[in-house]
DRENDODO-346111 format. One record per residue (C-alpha): y, x, z. Coordinates in steps of 0.05 Angstrom, whole numbers, plus 5000, padded with zeros to 4 digits. Example, Ala and Ser with C-alpha at 12.3 -4.5 7.8 and 13.67 -1.06 7.14 Angstrom:
491052465156
497952735143
***
This chain:
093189617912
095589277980
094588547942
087888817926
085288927982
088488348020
085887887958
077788207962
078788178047
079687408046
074387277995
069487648039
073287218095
072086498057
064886718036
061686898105
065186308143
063185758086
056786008062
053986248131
049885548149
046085678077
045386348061
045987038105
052387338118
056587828073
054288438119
047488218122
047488108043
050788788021
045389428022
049790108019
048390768020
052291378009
047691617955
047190897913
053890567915
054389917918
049589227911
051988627907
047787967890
048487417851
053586977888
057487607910
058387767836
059787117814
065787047865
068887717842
067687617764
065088237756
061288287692
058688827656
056989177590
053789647548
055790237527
055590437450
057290887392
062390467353
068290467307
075390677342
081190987319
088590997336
093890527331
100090327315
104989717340
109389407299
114688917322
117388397268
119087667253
116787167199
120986937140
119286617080
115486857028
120486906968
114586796919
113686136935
120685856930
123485396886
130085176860
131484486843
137284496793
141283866757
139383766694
146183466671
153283686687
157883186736
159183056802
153983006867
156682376900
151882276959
147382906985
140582627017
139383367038
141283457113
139284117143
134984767127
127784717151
127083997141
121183807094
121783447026
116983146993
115383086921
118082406898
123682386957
131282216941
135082856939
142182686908
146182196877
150882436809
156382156774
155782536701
159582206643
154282456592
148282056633
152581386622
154181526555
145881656538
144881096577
149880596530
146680946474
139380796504
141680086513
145079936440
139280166407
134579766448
139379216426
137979376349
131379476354
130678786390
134078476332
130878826274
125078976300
120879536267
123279536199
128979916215
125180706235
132880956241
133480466304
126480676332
127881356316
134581196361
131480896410
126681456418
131381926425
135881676471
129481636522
128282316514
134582496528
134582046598
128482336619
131283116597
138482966649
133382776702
131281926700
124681776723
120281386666
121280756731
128780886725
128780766652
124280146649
129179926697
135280026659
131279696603
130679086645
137978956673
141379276620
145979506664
148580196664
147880616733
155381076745
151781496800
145281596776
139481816845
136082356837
128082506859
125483206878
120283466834
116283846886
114383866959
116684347008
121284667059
129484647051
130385407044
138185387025
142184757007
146785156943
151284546941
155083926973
158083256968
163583286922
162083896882
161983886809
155484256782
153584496709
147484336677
142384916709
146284916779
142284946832
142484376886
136984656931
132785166938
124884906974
119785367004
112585357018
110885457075
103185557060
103586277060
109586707098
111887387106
112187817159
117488337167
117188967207
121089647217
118390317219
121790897251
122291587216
116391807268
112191347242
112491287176
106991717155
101991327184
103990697135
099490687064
100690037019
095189537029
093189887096
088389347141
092589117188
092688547250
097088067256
099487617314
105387047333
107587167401
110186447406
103686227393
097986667414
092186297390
094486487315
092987177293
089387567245
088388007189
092288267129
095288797083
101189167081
103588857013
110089227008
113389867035
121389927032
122190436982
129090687020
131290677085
136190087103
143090157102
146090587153
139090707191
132891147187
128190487197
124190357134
122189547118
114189367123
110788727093
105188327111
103387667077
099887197118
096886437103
099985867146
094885307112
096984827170
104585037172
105285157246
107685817244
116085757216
120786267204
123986677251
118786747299
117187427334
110987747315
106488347314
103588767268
097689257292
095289807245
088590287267
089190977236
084091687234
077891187251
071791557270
065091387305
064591547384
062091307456
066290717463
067790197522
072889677531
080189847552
078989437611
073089857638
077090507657
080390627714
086791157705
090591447755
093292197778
086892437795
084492147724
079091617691
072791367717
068490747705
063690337747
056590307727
050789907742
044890317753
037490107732
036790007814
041689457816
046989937843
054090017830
056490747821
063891047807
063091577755
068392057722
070092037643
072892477598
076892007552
079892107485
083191607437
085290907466
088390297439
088789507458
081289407461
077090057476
077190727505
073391267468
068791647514
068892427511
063792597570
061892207624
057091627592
052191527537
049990947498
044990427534
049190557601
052089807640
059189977653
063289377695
068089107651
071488557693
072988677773
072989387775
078489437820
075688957866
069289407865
074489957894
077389527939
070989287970
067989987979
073490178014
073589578065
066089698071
064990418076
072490588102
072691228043
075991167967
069991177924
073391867887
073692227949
069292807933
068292767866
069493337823
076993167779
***
């Protein structure tokens, strides 16, 4: 408290030396009394940010902290597999997390059965040049053979190009067929793949998972699809709500801890992978006097809040408190709804009572 009281000492300091040409000084604006507390006026509560507010029966229950990490929500991935067996010449792909777009060059392949469609594209492009229509079996040939270009993985342009130079391609490129995230690169330059082996595997980001562990202790409190809130410590201004969309059925390996889910939506993609996060879930909610966390005062000798009284006074008043969590403080005895209790610079309140009147504001009061 020594920082306090140093901290509300220099403001009185700074306020009766620079406002004293306009306006009376601190003494002469402060009115105390032993019976009514404190008053303080406009500019005094300005300068100490005290603010107030009103007591009422609300919501509250008990909660729960969660500590867990993003990862990628498995539903959303997909694999991009080659379509024809051979060999990946030239990898575009460089590292995971980097973003690939639908239509961007993903590999280069060198697959004997691609240049042998593509000779058979080509000769019966040739015949049907010659003979024109009145052959069907050429058509029918030609047909075929396109197909089959467009099944190993040739883009229509590709093909309209190969019509043109009538050249055959050895390593034949490669385009993605979606948009997103490189979740796991499943092969490299050199290796030979089958038709239906996967090249890459690309996430969405859109949506992502969060992952959290619950001890033994806990683990009665956590119900599938149980509100929860959600936030990024890297990035505090993201947080939220969701639902618990899936509960470990076993332990992990070797623990006790039990695995919790939470799907969340990332629309703009800022939040990645692998950062920290928290997961908050309220529990037994019932209706009670409630004020904000930041309104009670706790110490050995126990709670108490500062009130404004319909005089303009500020009063210290003991409190019977019952469940808390992050943001309120469930009242047992002590206020009732319509009451002004000082929600910001409470302990300046102390601090300045104490300078003034030389006594701790609890002395006397029945704990």
């Amino acid at each position: 408290m020594t920082n306090r009281y140093l901290l509300i000492a220099l403001m009185g300091l700074l306020v009766s030396c620079g406002a004293k040409e306009h306006a009376p000084s601190m003494q002469d604006q402060m009115a105390m009394s032993e019976n009514k507390g404190l008053k303080l006026n406009a500019l005094q509560m300005q300068l100490a940010n005290i603010k107030t507010d009103t007591v009422r029966m609300d919501s509250i229950g008990t909660e729960k902290l969660f500590v867990g990490k993003t990862v990628i929500n498995e539903n959303t991935t997909q694999v991009v597999s080659s379509k024809v067996a051979g060999r990946i010449e030239k990898m575009y792909l460089k590292s995971t997390g980097d973003f690939v777009r639908k239509g961007d060059l993903l590999y280069e392949i060198y697959s004997e059965e691609l240049i042998s469609v593509q000779k058979e594209y080509l000769l019966a492009q040739e015949k049907k040049q010659k003979l024109g229509n009145y052959r069907n079996d050429y058509v029918d040939l030609l047909e075929t053979a396109k197909n089959k270009l467009l099944l190993y993985g040739m883009t229509p342009g590709q093909i309209a190009l190969l019509n043109e130079n009538t050249v055959v391609s050895d390593r034949v490129k490669v385009y993605s067929p979606v948009s997103g995230y490189i979740h796991k690169l499943k092969t490299e330059e050199g290796d030979y793949v089958m038709s239906g082996s996967p090249v890459v595997e690309l996430a969405d980001y859109s949506t992502l998972w969060i992952e959290a562990q619950v001890y033994p202790d806990d683990i009665q409190y956590v119900r599938g699809n149980s509100p929860v809130m959600y936030s990024i410590n890297a990035l505090p201004e993201i947080y939220g709500k969701g639902t618990i969309s899936f509960i470990s059925p076993e332990m992990e390996k070797n623990s006790t801890i039990m695995l919790i889910r939470v799907e969340i939506r990332n629309p703009q993609g800022k939040i990645k992978p692998g950062l920290m996060a928290e997961i908050k879930m309220t529990y037994d909610m019932k209706k009670a006097v409630v004020v904000p966390s930041n309104a009670v005062i706790t110490d050995s000798r126990g709670s108490s809040v500062w009130i404004l009284d319909s005089t303009g006074y500020f009063n210290i008043r003991m409190v019977a408190t019952g469940i808390k969590n992050s943001r309120s403080v469930e009242i047992i005895s002590g206020l009732k709804p319509g009451e002004q209790v000082v929600t910001s610079g409470v302990y300046l309140l102390n601090s300045e009572y104490i300078l003034k009147k030389g006594l701790d504001p609890m002395s006397g009061m029945n704990m």
